[in-house]
C-alpha positions as CSV (number, residue, x, y, z in Angstrom):
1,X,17.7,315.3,-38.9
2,X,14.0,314.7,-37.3
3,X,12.1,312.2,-39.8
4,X,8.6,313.3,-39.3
5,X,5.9,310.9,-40.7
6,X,2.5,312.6,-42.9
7,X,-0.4,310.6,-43.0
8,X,-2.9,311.8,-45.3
9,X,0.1,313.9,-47.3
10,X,-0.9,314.0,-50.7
11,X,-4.5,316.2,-49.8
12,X,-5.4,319.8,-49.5
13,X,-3.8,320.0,-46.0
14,X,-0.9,317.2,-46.1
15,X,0.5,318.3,-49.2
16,X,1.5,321.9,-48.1
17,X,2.8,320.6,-44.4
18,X,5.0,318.3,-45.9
19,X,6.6,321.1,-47.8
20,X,6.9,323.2,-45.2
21,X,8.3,320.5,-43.1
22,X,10.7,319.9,-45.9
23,X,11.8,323.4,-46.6
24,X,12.4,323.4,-42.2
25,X,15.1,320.5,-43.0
26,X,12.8,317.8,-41.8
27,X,13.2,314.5,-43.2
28,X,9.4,313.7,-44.7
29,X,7.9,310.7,-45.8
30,X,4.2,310.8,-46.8
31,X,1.8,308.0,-46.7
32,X,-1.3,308.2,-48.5
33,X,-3.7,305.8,-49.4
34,X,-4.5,308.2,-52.8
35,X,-8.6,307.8,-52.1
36,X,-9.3,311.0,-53.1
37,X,-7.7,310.4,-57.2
38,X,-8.8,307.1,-57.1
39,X,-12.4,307.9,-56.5
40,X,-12.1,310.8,-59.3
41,X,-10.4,308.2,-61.7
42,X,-13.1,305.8,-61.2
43,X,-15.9,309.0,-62.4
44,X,-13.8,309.7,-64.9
45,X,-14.0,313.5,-63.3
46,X,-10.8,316.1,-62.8
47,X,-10.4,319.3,-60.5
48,X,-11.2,322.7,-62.3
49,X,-7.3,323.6,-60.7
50,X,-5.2,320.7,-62.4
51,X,-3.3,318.6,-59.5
52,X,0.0,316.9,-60.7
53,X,0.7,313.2,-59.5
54,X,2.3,312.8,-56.3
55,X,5.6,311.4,-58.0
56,X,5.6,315.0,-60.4
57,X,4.9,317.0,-57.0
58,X,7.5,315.3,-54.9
59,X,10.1,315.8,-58.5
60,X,9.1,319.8,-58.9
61,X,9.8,319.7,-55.7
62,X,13.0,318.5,-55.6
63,X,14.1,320.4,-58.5
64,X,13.3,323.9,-56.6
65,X,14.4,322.8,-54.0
66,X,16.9,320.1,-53.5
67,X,15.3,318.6,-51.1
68,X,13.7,315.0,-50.8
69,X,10.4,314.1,-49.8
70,X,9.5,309.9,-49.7
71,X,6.3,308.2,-50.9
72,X,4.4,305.7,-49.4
73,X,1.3,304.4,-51.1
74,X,-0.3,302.4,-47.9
75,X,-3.9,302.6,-46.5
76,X,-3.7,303.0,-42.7
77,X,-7.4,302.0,-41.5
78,X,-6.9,298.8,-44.1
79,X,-3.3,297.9,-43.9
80,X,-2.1,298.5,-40.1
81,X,0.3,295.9,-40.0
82,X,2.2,297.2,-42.9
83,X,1.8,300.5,-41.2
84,X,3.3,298.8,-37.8
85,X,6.8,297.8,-40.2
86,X,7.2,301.2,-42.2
87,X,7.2,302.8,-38.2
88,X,9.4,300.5,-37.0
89,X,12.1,300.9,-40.0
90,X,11.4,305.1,-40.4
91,X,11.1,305.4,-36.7
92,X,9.8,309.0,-36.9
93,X,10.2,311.5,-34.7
94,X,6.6,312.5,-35.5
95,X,3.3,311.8,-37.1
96,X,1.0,314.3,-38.4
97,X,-2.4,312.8,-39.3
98,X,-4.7,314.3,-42.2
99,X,-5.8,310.9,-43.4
């Protein structure tokens, strides 16, 4: 199976390719830094369309679907070197960037 590697998966963009990655039988594991909910968190604001945690996304998920999708929680302009040892242990096929 080709592990593919989604940088900025948790966001408008990243969220939807990892699925359909997933549902394609590709092995995904998504790094996000989680900015975007942080920021909202700290001004105490919420989206008018209610967005679910990433760990409820990736369980709905697996409940439709059967299929796993892995979390990171890692900031890759601020943490590269823990960035440089999840590559070298996932070894991905690929890397989509949205971060």
């Amino acid at each position: 199976m080709n592990k593919v590697l989604v940088i900025g998966g948790d966001g408008f963009c990243g969220w939807p390719t990892s699925l359909y990655l997933s549902e394609q039988g590709y092995d995904v594991t998504i790094v996000d830094n989680l900015s975007r909910r942080k920021i909202d968190n700290r001004l105490g604001v919420v989206s008018l369309t209610p967005i679910k945690s990433t760990q409820e996304r990736i369980e709905a998920w697996k409940e439709v679907s059967g299929k796993t999708i892995k979390f990171v929680e890692l900031d890759v302009a601020q943490e590269f070197d823990d960035l440089a040892i999840l590559m070298g242990e996932l070894r991905p096929d690929a890397v989509v960037h949205f971060g």
